[in-house]
N, C-alpha and C positions, 0 to 999 in steps of 0.2 A: 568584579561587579560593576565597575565605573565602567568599566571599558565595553560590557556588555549592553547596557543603557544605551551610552555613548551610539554605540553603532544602532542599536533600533532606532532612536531619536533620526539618523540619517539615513534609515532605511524609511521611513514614515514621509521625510525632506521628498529624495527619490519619488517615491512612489503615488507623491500627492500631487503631479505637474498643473493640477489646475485650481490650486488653491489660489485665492486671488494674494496677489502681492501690493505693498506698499511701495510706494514712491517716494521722491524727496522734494518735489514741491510743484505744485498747481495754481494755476488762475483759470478762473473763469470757465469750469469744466464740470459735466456730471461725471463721475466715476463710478465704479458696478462690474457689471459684467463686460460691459462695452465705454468706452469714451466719447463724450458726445460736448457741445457746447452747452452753459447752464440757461436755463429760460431764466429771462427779465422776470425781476420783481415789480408789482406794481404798486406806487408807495399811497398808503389812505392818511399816513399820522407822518411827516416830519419837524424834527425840532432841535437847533443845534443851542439852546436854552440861551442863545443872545437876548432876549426882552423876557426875560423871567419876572414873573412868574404867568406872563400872561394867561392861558385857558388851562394853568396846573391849578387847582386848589391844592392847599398845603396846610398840613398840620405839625407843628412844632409842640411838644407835650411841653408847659409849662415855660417856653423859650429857653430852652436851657442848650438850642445848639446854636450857630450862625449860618444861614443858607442865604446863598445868594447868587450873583455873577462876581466870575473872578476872568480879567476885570470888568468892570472898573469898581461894582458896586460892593464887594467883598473880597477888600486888600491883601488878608492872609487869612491862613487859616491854621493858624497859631494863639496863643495866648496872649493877650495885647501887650506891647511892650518887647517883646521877644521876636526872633527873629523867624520869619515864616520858612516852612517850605517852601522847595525850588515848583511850583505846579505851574503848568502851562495849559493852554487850551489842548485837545488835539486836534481840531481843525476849527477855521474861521477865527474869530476873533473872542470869543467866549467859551464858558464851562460852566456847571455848576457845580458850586461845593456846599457842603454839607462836614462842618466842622464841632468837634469837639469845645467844649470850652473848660474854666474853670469850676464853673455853677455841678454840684455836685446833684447827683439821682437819676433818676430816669431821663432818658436820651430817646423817649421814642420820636419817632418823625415818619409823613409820610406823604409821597405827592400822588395825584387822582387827578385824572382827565379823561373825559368824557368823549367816544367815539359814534356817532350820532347816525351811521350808516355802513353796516357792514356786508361783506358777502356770504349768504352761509354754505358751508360746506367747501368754501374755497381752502387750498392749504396757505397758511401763513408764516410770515417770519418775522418776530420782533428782534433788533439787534441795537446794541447802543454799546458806547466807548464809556469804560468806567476802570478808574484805580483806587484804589483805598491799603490803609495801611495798618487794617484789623482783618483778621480771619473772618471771613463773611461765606464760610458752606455750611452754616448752622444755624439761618435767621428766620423768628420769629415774631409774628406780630398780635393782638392781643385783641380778642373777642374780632369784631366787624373792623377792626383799625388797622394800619399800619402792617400789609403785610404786600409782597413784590406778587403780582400775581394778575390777568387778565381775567375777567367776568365776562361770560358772553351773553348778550340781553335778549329773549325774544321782543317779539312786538308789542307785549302788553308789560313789557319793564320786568319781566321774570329768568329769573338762571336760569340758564339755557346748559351753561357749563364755565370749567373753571382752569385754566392753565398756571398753575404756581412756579415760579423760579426760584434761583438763588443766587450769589453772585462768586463765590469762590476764596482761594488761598488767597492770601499776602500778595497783591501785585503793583507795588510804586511803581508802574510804567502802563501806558496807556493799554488797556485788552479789549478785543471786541467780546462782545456777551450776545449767546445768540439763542435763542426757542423756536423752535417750531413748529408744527401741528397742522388739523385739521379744523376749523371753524366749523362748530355744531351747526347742522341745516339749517336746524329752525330760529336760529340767530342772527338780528338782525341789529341791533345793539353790541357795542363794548366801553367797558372803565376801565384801563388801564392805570393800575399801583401799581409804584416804586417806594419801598420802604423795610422799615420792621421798628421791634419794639426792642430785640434781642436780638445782639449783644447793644450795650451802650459805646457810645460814643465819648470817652474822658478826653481829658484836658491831652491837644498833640496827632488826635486822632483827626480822621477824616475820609470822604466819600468823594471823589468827583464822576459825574456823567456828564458825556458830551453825545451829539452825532445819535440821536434817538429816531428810531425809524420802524413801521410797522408795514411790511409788505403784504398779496398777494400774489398769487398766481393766477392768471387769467385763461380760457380757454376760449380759441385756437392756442396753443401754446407760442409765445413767442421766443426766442435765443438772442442773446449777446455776440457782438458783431465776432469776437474772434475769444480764443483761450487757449493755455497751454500746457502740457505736462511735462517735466523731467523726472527721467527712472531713476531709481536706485543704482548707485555704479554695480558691474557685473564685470564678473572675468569672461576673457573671450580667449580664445585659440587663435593661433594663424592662419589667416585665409579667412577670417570672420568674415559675414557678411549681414547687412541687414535689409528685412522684408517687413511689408505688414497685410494687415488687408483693412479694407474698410470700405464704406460707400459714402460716395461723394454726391447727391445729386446737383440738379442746377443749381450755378452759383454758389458754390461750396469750395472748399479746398483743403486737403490734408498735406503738411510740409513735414516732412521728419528729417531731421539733420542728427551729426553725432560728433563728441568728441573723446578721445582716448587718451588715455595716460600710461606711462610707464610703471612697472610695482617699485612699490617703497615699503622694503619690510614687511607685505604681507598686506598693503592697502595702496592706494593709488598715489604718485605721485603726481608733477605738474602737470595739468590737463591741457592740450591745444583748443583752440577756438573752436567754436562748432562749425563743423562742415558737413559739405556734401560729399558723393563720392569721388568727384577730381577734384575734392581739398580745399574748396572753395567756402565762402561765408553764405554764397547767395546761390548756390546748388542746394538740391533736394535728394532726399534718396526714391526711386522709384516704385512702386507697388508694390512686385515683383522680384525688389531685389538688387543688390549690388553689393562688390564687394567692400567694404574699408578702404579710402583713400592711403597709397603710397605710404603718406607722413606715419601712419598707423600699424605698420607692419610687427614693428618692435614690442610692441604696446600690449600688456595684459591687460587695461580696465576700460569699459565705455560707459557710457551714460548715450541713450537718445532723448530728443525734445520733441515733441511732437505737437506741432500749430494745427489748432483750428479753425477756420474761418469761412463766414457766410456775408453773402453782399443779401441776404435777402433773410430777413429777420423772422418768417415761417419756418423755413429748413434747417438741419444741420447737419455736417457731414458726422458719421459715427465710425470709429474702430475700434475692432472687432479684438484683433490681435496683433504683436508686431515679436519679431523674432532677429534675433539675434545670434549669430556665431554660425558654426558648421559641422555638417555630418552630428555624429553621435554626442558631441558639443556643444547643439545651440539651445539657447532658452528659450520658451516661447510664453509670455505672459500674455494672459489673454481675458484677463480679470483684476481690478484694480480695487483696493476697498482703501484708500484713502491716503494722505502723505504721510510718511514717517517721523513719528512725534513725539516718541515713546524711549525713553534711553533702554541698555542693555537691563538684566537683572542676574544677582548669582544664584542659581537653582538647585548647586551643591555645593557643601564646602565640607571640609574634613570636621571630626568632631572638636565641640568645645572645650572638651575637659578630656587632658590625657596623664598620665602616668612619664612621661618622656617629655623632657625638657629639651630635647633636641629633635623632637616630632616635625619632619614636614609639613608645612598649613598646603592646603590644596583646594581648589577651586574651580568653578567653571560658569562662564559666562555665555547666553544667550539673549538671543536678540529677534526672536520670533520671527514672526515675516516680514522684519525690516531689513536694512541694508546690509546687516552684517556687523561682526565687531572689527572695530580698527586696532587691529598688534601695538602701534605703536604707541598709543593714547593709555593702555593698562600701566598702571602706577602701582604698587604697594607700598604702604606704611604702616611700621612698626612703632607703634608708642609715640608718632607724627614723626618719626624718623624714614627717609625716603629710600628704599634697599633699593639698591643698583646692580647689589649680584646677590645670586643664589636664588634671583624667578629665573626658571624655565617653563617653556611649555611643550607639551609632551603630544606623542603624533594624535592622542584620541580629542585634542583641544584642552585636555587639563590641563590649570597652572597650578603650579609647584613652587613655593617658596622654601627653602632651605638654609636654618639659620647658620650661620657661621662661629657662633657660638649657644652654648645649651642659656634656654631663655631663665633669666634671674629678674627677681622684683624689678621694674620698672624704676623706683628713682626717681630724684629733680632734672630731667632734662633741659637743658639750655631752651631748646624749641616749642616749650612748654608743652609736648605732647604727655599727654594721661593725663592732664589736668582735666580736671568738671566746673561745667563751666552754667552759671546760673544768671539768666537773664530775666528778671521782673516780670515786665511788662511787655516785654520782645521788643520795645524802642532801642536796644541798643545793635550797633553791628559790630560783630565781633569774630574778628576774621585775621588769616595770616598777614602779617605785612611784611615790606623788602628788609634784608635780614639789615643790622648795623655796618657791618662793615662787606663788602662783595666774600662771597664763599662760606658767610657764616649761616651760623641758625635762623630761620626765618623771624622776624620780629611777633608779638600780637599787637593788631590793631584794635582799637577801640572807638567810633563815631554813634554819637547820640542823635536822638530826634528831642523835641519837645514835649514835655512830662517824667514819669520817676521813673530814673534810669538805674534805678536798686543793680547790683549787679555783682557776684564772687566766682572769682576763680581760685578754685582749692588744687594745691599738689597731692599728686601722690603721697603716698606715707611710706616716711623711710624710715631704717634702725640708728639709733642712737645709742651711746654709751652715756650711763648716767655720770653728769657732775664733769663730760666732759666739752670741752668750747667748739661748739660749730662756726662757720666766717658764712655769711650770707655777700652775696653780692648778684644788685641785678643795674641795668641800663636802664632810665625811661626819660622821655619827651613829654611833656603834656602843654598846652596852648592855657589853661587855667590853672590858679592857685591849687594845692591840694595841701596843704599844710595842715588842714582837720580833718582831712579826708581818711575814713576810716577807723577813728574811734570809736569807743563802744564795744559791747559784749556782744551782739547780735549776727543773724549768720553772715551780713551783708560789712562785717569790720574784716581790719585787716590785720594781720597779724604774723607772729612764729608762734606754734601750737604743739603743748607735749602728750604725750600720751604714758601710761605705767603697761607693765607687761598683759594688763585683761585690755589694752585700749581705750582704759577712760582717763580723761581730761585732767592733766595732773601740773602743778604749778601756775603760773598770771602769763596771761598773755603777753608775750613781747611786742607792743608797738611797731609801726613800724614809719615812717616821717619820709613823705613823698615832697615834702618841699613845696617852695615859691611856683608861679609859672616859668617853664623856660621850654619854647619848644626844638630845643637843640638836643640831642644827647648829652646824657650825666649820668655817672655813676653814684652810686649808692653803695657803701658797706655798713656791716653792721658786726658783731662779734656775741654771739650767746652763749650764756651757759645753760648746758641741758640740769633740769634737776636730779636732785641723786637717785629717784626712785622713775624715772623715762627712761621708756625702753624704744621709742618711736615719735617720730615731730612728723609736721605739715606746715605747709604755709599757703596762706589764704590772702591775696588781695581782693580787695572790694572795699564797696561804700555804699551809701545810702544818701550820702550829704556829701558836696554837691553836684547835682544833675551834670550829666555831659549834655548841652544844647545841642541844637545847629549850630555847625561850623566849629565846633569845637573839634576836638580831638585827642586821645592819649595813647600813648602804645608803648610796651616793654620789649627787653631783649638782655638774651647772655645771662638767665637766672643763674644762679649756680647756688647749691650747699654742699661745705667741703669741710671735714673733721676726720673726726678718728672712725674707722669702719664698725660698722655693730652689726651682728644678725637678729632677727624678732620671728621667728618662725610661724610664728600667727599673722605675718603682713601676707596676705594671698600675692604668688609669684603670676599674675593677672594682666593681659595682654590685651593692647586693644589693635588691631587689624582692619586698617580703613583698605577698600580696593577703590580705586579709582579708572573710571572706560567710558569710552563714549563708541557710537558706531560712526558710519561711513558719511550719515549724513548729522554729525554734528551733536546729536539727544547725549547728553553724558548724563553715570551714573557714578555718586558717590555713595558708597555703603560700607558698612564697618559688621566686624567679627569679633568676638571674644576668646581668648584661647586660656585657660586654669589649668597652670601644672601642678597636677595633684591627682592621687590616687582615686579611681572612680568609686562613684558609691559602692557600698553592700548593702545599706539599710533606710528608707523612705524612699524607696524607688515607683515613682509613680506611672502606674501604666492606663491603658484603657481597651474593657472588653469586650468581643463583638458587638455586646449588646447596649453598649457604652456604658455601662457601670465600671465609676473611678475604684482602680484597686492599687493599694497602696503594701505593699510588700506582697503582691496575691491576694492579698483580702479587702474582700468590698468596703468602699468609706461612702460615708452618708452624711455629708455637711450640715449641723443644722444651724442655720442663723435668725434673727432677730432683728426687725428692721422694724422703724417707728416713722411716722410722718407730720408733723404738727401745723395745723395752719398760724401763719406767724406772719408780722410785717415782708419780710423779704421775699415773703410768695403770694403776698397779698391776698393772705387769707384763704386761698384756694388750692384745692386739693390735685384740680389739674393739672394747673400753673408749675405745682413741684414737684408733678411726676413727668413732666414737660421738660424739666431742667433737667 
């Protein structure tokens, strides 16, 4: 069955030669069907928010954020006292931020500026450089306020039409944010908002935009003096040669160069400089055609580059298509739809739940019409244990991991892999670090931002004999006190935790005492007794009290629990399966699998039939549920408001 897929998926490959391909990086280019230079933008609004607030009106809902210039006028954009983030301008000498504070409730905010002559019907482009460090693909604003969105005005001050945005995931490093459209005819006015009312902004949070700009496009068309594109690497044959076609009119010119690599494992190794075809930096390849420089002979990989360039800002040269290799070997792209930006995904994987503890996990990775997967970048990990043998990959491109022994409970690994790991407010980062000592376990890291950095990591659960002594021993560094860190019954304490044979909660919590600050390595031991009636422990770090800042830092390593063996047949023998790839041009994918050794159901087996009625053992289910809505303070009373949320 796989193998059958398999080959239709590359009979479909074959058979589509003119599907347009992706690339691995562009300037200054239209892509499409043909290659052409991009027309100049023509700019009606810029603003790099240096003299803030100048022609923005601004609305601050009750003052409860800090907006300003950073710098000079807004120092940080932290909680006063505390230490700011690292934010920079991204260009010029200014930014604006838009900070959280301590003052508790609503955070809306919202800036409006006035564009007092537009073109209608022109296409446009607003683009502006913004990071923030809250989830912003879900913002909204409230009645006529506070919402990111362009209004187009006729001449008599009336909506013409309306272009809404949003700003995206999690991104602490500068991004450009870009809309574009068509300006309604009969629009001759615009007010450009930036804002929202939802999510808020608490204490740690923050927005910065820089480099705000509102283009159009003008007619005669004008182009950008030159741009360029590099392909996707491509396997080529001996005796490869490359061609293209395009039209160049006056004062135009098409340069294509190329560079080749030797294979490494199944992807490119080191690439020579780009050249022409006698090898040179400052040769071209011709219309028509040449072969591969000499140096090239050896080489299974290329990349071409292909300049464009006009000395006269009307015209530009356009290509068509450009071909690569030889005879029944060469490729001919002749359709481009954009750079390659999108990592691999897995679109099979063996089942989750099997009956066989010693089941091959099996997999396969694609990578659409980008560049390709790269062999040597696929990783798998077992329970964050990194397996170096028993992956192969097999001729139809399935990979095959094969355990070397049949899979048992998980366990306290050193590595902390299968731990769950629960982060508040998502200020904390919490990530592998360099192991303790070289060849060991990888360490976890732990770096805070500013606000409640709540945060547990739970073990696995393992068997225990009752009444008899576990030895706990782990490694940590941390830069602050933690000597109370971790008290308390709550989910965010830490502790050793027992369990009775149904899994509930049996005897006190064993504390557990992280000490003074020292940011060296120290060990920790401890010695427990299981109660007489636990059949299973965990161990939970975390805290609640106190916050990991900036610039702090804590991180563990070398957990280990080591006693007398016990089995608990009720602990699920429960795998987790991270794959790790990236392709040719760099997009990596990290995704994880579930593997439950355990016999497959017989009974609530939930299907679904043609007509999509849910049936559950065969027989149709009809869920009925009970849902209430109340207007109350936190929806403000309104009924939209909460069906909004």
């Amino acid at each position: 069955m796989w193998k059958e897929q398999m080959v239709i998926g590359l009979l479909l490959l074959v058979a589509s030669p003119a599907l347009a391909v992706e690339y691995a990086s562009g300037r200054d280019i239209e892509d499409g069907t043909t290659l052409r230079l991009a027309r100049q933008w023509t700019p009606i609004l810029r603003d790099g928010f240096e003299e803030f607030p100048g022609a923005w009106k601004l609305e601050n809902f009750e003052d409860r954020l800090r907006i300003g210039v950073l710098p000079p006028t807004l120092p940080e954009a932290a909680v006063p006292g505390e230490p700011a983030p690292k934010l920079e301008p991204h260009s010029g000498k200014a930014c604006l931020v838009i900070a959280g504070t301590d003052e508790k409730g609503d955070t809306a905010w919202g800036l409006e500026r006035r564009i007092d002559t537009v073109p209608g019907g022109r296409p446009f482009r607003l683009s502006f450089q913004a990071c923030y460090n809250r989830d912003l693909r879900r913002i909204h604003g409230h009645k006529e306020l506070y919402w990111s969105r362009i209004r187009w005005l006729d001449a008599a001050g009336n909506e013409a039409g309306v272009n809404s945005f949003t700003f995206g995931e999690v991104s602490e490093r500068w991004r450009e944010h870009v809309v574009q459209g068509t300006i309604p005819k009969n629009a001759r006015q615009a007010v450009l908002s930036i804002g929202f009312d939802s999510p808020n902004l608490p204490t740690g949070s923050y927005v910065c935009l820089d480099d705000l700009s509102l283009s159009i496009l003008t007619d005669p068309p004008r182009y950008v003096e030159s741009g360029e594109l590099i392909s996707r690497p491509v396997r080529i044959p001996p005796g490869a040669r490359l061609s293209y076609q395009a039209e160049t009119p006056r004062d135009t010119r098409v340069l294509l160069r190329v560079r080749t690599a030797p294979d490494d494992a199944g992807a490119p190794g080191e690439w020579t400089a780009w050249m022409g075809p006698d090898g040179s930096e400052q040769a071209a390849f011709p219309a028509n055609g040449a072969p591969l420089p000499a140096a090239s002979r050896a080489h299974a990989w290329a990349q071409y580059r292909v300049h464009l360039h006009t000395s006269d800002p009307a015209v530009t040269p356009i290509v068509r298509s450009v071909t690569l290799g030889t005879g029944s070997r060469r490729v001919t792209e002749r359709a481009w739809s954009g750079p390659d930006r999108r990592p691999p995904v897995l679109i099979r994987r063996s089942p989750g739940r099997t009956a066989q503890a010693d089941a091959p996990v099996r997999f396969v990775l694609h990578d659409g019409e980008g560049s390709g997967i790269d062999p040597r970048s696929v990783r798998v990990f077992v329970d964050g244990r990194l397996v170096t043998r028993g992956l192969t990959r097999e001729p139809d491109g399935t990979y095959r991991y094969t355990p070397e022994q049949p899979f048992t409970p998980v366990g306290i690994q050193p590595g902390f892999g299968g731990w769950a790991k629960a982060n508040y407010q998502g200020l904390l980062s919490i990530s592998e670090g360099e192991p303790r000592e070289p060849g060991g376990a990888p360490s976890l890291l732990l770096r805070g931002r500013t606000g409640d950095t709540a945060f547990a990591l739970t073990s696995p659960v393992v068997a225990v004999q009752g009444g008899a002594t576990y030895h706990v021993r782990f490694w940590s560094r941390h830069t602050m006190p933690l000597d109370k860190a971790g008290e308390g019954s709550g989910s965010y304490s830490s502790g050793i935790f027992f369990l009775d044979a149904q899994g509930r909660p049996v005897g006190e919590r064993v504390p557990i005492d992280f000490g003074d600050a020292d940011p060296q390595w120290h060990e920790t031991q401890m010695s427990v007794v299981a109660p007489p009636e636990a059949r299973a422990a965990y161990i939970r770090i975390g805290w609640d009290h106190p916050n990991i800042g900036p610039g702090e830092e804590v991180a563990f390593a070398d957990l280990s629990f080591e006693g007398p063996p016990a089995q608990a047949p009720w602990i699920p023998n429960l795998h987790q399966i991270t794959v790790d790839a990236s392709d040719l041009c760099g997009n990596a994918l990290s995704d994880e699998m579930w593997l439950l050794i355990r016999e497959p159901r017989t009974r609530g087996i939930v299907t679904l039939r043609d007509d999509g009625v849910t049936l559950i053992d065969g027989q149709p289910f009809f869920p009925i549920g009970i849902y209430a809505v109340w207007k109350r303070e936190h929806n403000r009373n309104s009924f939209d408001r909460a069906f909004q949320e």
